[in-house]
C-alpha positions in Angstrom: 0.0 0.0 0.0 0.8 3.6 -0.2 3.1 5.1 2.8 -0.3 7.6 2.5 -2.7 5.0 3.6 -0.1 3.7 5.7 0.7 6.6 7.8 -3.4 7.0 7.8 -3.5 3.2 9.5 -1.0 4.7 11.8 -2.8 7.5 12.9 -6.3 5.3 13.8 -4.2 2.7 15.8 -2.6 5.9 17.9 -6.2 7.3 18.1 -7.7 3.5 19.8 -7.2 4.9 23.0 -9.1 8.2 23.8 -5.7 9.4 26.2 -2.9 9.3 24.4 -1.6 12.2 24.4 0.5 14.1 21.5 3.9 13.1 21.4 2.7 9.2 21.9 0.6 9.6 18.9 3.0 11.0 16.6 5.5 8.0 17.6 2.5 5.7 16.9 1.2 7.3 13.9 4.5 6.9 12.5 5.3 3.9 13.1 3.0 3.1 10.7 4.9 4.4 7.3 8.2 3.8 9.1 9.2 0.0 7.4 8.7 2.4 4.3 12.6 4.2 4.9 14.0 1.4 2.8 12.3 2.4 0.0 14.0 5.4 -0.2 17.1 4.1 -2.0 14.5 4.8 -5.4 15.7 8.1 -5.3 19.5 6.9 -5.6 18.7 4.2 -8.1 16.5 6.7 -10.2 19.6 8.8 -10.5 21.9 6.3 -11.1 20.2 4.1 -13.6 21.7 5.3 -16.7 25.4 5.2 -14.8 27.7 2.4 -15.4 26.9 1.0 -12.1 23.7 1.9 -10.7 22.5 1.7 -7.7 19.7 -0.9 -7.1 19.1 0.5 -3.5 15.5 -0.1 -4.1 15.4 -2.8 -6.1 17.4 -5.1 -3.3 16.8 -3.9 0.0 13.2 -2.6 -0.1 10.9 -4.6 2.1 14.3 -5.8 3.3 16.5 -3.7 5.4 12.9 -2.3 7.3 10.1 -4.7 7.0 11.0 -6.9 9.7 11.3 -7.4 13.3 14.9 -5.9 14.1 13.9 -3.1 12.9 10.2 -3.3 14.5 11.8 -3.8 18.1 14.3 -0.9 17.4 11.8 1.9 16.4 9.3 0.0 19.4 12.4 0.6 21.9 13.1 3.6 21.2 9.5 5.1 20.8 9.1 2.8 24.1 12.0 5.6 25.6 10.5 8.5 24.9 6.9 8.3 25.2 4.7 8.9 28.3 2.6 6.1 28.6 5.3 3.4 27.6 3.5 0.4 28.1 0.7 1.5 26.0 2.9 3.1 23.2 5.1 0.2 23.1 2.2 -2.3 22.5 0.4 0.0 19.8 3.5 1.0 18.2 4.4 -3.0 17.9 0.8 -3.4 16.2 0.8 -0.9 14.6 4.1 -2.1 12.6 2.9 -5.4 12.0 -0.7 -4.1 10.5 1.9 -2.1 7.8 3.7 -5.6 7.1 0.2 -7.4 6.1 -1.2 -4.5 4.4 2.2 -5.1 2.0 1.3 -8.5 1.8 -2.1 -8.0 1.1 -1.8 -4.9 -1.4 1.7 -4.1 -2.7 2.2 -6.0 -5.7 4.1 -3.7 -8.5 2.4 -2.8 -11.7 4.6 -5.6 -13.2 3.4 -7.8 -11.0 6.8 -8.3 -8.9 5.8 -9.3 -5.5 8.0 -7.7 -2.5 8.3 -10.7 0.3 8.5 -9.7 3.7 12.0 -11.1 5.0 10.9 -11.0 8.7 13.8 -12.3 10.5 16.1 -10.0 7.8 19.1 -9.2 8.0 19.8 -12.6 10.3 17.8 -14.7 8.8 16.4 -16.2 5.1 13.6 -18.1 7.7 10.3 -16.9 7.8 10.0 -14.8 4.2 6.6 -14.3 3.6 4.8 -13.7 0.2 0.9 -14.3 -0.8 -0.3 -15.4 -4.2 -3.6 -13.6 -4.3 -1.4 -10.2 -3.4 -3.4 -7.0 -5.4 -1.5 -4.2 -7.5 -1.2 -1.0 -5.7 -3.6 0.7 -7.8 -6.0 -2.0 -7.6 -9.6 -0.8 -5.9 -9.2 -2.6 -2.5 -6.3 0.2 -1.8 -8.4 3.5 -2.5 -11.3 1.8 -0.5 -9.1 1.6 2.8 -7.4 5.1 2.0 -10.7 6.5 1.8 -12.2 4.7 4.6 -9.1 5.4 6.7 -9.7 9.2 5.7 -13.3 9.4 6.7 -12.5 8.2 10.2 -9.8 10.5 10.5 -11.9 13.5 9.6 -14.5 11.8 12.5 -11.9 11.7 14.9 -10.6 15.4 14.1 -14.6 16.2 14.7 -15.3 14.1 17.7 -11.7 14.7 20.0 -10.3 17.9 18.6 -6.9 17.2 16.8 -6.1 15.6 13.3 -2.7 14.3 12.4 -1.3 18.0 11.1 -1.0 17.9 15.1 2.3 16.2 14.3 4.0 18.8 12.7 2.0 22.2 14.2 -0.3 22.4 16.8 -1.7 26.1 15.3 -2.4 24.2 12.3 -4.1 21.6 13.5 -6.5 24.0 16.0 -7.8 25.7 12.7 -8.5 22.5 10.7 -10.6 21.3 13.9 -12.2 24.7 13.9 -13.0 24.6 10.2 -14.5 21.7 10.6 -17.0 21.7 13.6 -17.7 25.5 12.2 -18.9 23.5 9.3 -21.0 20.8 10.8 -21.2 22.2 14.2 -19.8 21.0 17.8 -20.1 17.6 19.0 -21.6 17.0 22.5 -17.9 16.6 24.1 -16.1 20.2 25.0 -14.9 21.9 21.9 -11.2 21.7 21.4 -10.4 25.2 23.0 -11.8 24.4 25.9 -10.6 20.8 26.5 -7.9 19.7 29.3 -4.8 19.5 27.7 -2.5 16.5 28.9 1.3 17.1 29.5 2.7 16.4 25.8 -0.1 18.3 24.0 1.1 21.1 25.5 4.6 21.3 23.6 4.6 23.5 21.1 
């Protein structure tokens, strides 16, 4: 799937508890495109492809180097670190990592029908690669029905609790999509967002 619907995913599992707070959303929520870094190496072997040695970054080490559990304990320990409810991050960010790994398997077959196997144990193990048959294309329906699904909750959630994901990257942002959108179809019965107790971490600016 896209890291779009991804990062959406991420967002609803930070969101399945009602007190998270900021910060321990964001490190959930991003969990959830986070296996994606090692598909970075396109932009290297995009500009290296007509070179006498190119650089297959992409081509070898995506769904490789990040899709597996190494690297799902790393980001879990560290998010585990710095979060404020640690149990409860480090549970939903260890979900939350795993529900991007079966989206792959369920929806990220390339337009050339290359499947990308999920080396779990990678890079200390070959045990434990997983691939499905029935696998869908990226731009095959099934995708745009979760990423629009996942969308319409998130606008609900932005209604119902007073903060969307722009929270992650500004707070003053965030407060004026909220407002836009209960001006639009009015308050909900809970306290609007300006007048809500804010916990700890949604403080920081």
């Amino acid at each position: 799937m896209s890291p779009v619907t991804h990062f959406l995913l991420g967002w609803l599992v930070a969101n399945g508890p009602a007190e998270t707070g900021r910060r321990d959303r964001a490190m959930i929520a991003i969990v959830g495109v986070a296996p994606d870094l090692d598909g970075l190496g396109a932009v290297a072997e995009v500009l290296t492809k007509n070179s006498a040695t190119p650089l297959l970054w992409f081509t070898d080490y995506h769904h490789f180097l990040c899709h597996n559990l190494p690297f799902c304990l790393l980001y879990t320990g560290i998010a585990v670190l710095l979060a404020s409810r640690r149990i409860l991050v480090g549970v939903l960010c260890f979900l939350g990592f795993h529900l991007h790994l079966i989206c792959d398997l369920l929806g990220g077959r390339g337009p050339d029908g290359h499947q990308w196997p999920i080396h779990y144990l990678a890079p200390f193990s070959k045990v434990w690669e997983w691939a499905w048959s029935g696998q869908w294309q990226l731009n095959a329906w099934p995708n745009f029905a979760v990423t629009i699904a996942a969308l319409a909750v998130t606008f609900l959630l932005a209604y119902k609790r007073g903060y969307s994901p722009l929270e992650i990257l500004s707070p003053a942002a965030d407060r004026k999509v909220v407002g836009t959108i209960r001006t639009r179809f009015g308050h909900p019965q809970a306290a609007p967002v300006d007048e809500a107790p804010a916990k700890p971490d949604q403080e920081e600016a």
